[in-house]
C-alpha positions as CSV (number, residue, x, y, z in Angstrom):
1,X,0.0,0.0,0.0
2,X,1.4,3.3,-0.9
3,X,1.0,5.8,2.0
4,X,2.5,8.9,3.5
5,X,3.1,12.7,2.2
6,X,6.7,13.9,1.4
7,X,7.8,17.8,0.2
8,X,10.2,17.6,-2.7
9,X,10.9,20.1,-5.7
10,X,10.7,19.4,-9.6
11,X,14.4,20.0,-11.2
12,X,14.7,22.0,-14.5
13,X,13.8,19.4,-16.5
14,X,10.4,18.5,-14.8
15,X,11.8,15.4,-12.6
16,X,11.7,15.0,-8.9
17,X,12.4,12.7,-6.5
18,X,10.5,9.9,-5.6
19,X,10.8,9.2,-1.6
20,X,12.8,5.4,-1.1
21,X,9.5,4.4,0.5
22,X,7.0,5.0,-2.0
23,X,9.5,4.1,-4.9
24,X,9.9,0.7,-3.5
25,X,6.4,0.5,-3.4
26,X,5.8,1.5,-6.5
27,X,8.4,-1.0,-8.4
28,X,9.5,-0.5,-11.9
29,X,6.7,-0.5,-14.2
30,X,4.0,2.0,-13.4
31,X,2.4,4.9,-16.0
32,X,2.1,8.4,-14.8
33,X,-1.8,10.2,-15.7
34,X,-3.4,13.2,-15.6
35,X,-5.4,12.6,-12.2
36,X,-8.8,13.1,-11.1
37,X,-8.2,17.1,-10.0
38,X,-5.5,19.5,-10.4
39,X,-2.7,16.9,-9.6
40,X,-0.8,14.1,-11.5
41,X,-1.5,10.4,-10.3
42,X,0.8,7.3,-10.5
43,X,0.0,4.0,-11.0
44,X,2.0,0.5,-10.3
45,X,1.2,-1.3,-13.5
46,X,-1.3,-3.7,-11.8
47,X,-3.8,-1.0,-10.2
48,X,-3.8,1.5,-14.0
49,X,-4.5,-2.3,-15.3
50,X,-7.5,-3.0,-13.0
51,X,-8.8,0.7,-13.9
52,X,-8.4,-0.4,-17.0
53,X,-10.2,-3.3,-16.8
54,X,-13.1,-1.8,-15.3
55,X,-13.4,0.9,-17.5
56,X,-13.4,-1.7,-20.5
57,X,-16.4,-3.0,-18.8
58,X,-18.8,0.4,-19.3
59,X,-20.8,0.7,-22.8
60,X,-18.2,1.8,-25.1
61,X,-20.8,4.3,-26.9
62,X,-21.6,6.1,-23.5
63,X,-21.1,9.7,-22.5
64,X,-19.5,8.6,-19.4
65,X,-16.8,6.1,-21.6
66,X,-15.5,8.5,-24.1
67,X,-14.8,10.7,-21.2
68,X,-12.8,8.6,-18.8
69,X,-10.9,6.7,-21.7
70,X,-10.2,10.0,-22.8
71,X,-9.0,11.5,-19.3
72,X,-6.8,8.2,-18.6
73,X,-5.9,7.2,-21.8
74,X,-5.6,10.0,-23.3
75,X,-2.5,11.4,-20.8
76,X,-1.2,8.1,-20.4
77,X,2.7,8.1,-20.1
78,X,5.0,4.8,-19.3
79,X,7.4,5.9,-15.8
80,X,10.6,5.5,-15.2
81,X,13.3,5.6,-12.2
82,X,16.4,7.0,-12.9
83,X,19.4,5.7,-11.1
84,X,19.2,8.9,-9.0
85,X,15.7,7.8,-8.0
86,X,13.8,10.4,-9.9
87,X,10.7,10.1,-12.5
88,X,10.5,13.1,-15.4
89,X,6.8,13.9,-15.6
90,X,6.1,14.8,-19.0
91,X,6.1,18.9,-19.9
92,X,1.8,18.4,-20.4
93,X,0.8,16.8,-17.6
94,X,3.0,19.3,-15.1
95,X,1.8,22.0,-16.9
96,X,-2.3,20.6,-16.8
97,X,-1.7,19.9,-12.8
98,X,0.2,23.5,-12.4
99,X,3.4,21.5,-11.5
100,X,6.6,24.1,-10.9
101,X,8.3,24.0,-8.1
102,X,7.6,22.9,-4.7
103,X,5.1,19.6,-4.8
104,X,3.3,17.2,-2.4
105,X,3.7,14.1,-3.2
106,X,1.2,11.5,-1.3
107,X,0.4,7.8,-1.6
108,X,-3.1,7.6,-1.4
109,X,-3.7,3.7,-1.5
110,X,-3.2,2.3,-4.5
111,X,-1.4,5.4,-6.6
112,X,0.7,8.2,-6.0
113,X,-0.5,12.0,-6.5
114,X,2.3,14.8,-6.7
115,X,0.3,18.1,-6.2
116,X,1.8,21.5,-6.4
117,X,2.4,22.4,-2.6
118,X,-0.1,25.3,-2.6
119,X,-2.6,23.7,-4.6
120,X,-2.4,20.6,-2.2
121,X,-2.7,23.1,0.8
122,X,-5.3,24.9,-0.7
123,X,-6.9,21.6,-1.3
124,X,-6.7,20.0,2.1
125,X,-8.9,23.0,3.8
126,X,-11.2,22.5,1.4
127,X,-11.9,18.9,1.8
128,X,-12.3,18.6,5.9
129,X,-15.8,18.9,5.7
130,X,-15.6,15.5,3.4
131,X,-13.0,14.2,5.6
132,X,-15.5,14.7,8.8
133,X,-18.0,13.2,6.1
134,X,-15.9,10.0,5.9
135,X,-15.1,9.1,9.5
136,X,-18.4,9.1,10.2
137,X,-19.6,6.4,7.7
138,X,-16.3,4.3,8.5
139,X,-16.5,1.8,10.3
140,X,-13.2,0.3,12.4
């Protein structure tokens, strides 16, 4: 499971590094995406493929199909680690998730989300009315 929040910075050339923990985690064969709000999301290869397959299960002529193939497939990119344990995250999807400098990078589960720092603050005090939301449906 891929958990925790780390500070880093992008370099010049749109790469940052990945902390040890989450990188082993991850493994070597994971695709970087446009996420699901102003952030970019990274997938080990076995959780994009289970998206995958259940988005191959919706009626390919719908609405709702076009638009999620689109999202995910559409700004797709294979990852890789570098020996200095950084991943470069493509020029469009930094530039789609306002990626510059400073970034948040989270495991959230099953993927990875690198957030510009602001954005991610900006973020976080406007979801802890949905956090109080969740802990009171969960149950533990």
């Amino acid at each position: 499971m891929l958990y925790g929040g780390f500070d880093s910075t992008l370099d010049a050339k749109g790469r940052v590094v990945l902390p040890t923990k989450l990188r082993n985690e991850l493994g070597t064969d994971f695709q970087l995406m446009k996420g699901f709000g102003e952030y970019v999301a990274i997938y080990p290869a076995e959780n994009y493929q289970k998206m995958l397959d259940e988005m191959m299960l919706m009626k390919k002529s719908s609405a709702e199909y076009l638009a999620f193939a689109r999202h995910v497939l559409g700004s797709s990119h294979d990852g890789e680690i570098d020996g200095n344990g950084r991943v470069r995250i493509p020029a469009e999807l930094r530039k789609e998730s306002k990626l510059e400098k400073s970034v948040r990078i989270i495991g959230v589960g099953d993927h990875i989300e690198i957030w510009d720092s602001e954005l991610y603050a900006q973020n976080t005090l406007m979801s802890l009315a949905l956090v109080e939301k969740a802990r009171e449906i969960i149950t533990y």
